[in-house]
C-alpha positions as CSV (number, residue, x, y, z in Angstrom):
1,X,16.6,0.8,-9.3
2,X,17.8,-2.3,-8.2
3,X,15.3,-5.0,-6.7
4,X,15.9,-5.5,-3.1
5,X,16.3,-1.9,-2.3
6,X,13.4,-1.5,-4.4
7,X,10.9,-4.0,-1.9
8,X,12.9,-2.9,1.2
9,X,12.0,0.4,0.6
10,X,8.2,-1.0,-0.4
11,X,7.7,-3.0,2.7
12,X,8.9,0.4,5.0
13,X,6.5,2.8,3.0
14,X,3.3,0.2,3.1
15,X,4.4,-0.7,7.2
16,X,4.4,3.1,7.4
17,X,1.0,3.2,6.2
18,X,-0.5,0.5,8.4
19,X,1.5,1.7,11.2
20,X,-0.5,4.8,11.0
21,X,-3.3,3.4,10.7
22,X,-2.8,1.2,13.8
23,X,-3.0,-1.8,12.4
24,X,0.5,-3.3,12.2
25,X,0.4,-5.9,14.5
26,X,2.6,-9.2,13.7
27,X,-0.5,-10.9,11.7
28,X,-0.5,-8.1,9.5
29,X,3.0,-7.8,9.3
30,X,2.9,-11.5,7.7
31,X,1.1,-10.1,5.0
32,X,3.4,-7.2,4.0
33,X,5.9,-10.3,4.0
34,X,3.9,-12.3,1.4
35,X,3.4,-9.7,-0.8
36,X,6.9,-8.9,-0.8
37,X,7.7,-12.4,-1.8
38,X,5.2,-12.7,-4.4
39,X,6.4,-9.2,-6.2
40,X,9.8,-10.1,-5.7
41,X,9.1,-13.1,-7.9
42,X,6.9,-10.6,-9.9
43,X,9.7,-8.4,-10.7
44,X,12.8,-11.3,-11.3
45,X,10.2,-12.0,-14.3
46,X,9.6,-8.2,-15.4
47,X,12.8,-6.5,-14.5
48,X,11.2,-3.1,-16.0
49,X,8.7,-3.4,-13.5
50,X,10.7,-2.9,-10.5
51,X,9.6,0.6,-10.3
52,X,5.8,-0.4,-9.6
53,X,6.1,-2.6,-6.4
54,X,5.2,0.3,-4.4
55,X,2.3,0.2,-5.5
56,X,1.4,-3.0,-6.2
57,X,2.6,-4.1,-2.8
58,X,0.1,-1.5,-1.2
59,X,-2.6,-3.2,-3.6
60,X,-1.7,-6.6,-2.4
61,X,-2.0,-5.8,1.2
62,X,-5.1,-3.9,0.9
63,X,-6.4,-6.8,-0.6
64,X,-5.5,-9.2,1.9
65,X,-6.4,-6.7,4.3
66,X,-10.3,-6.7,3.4
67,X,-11.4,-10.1,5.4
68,X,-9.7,-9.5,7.9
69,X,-10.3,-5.6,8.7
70,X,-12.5,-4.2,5.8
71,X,-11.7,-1.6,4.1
72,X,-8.3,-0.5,4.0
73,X,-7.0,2.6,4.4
74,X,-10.2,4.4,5.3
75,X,-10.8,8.2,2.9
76,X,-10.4,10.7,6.0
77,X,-11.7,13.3,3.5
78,X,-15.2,11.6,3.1
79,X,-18.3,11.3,5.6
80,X,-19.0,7.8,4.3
81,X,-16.9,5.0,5.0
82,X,-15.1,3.9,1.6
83,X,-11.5,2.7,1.1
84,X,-8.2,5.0,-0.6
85,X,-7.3,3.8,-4.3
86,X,-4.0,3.6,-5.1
87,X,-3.1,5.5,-8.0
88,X,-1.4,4.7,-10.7
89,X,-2.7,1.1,-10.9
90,X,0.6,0.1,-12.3
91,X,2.8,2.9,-12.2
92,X,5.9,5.0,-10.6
93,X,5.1,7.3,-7.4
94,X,1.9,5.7,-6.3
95,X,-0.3,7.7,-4.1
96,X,-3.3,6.8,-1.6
97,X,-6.5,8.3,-3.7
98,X,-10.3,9.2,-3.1
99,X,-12.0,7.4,-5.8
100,X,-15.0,9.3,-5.3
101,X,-13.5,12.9,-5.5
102,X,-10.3,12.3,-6.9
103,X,-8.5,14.2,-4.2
104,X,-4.8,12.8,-3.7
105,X,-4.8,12.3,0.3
106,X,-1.3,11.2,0.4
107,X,2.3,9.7,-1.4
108,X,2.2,5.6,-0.2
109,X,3.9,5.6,3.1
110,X,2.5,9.2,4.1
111,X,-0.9,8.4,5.2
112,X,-1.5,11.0,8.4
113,X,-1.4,8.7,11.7
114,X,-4.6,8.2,12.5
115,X,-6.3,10.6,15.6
116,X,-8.8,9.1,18.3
């Protein structure tokens, strides 16, 4: 895969995800932008690695994310409050994860929208 179609389509499936979540405002937005700049520069120096920015671009913004809004995205399959893994740290076809049950809640970018 080459790179830019390769953050383009990282950026859409991590804006997916916030935008479900409600939480894609401009601010937030910004942030998707820097971590597509900092992989990009990730990947010119790792070529091979092109096929793990999904991932790692959802880590980066969940990361950033925590300051400003906590835990990000929320497990909906668990009473207490804890935050979705991604899974595989550093691998192809990274999915949203309950670390607590191990129950795949959905492929990055198909987080449910959120109800209420």
């Amino acid at each position: 895969m080459e790179l830019e179609p390769a953050l383009h389509a990282a950026r859409a499936l991590v804006l997916a995800d916030l935008a479900a979540c409600d939480i894609d405002d401009a601010a937030v937005v910004s942030l998707v932008e820097d971590a597509v700049a900092n992989r990009r520069w990730w990947v010119e120096q790792w070529p091979d690695g092109v096929e793990y920015v999904t991932g790692l671009i959802a880590q980066d913004v969940q990361d950033a994310l925590l300051d400003r809004y906590g835990r990000w995205p929320l497990c909906p399959a668990c009473e207490e409050p804890h935050a979705l893994d991604v899974e595989p740290e550093l691998g192809p076809d990274p999915h949203w994860v309950c670390g607590k049950d191990g129950v795949v809640i959905a492929a990055v970018g198909r987080l449910p929208v959120r109800s209420g």
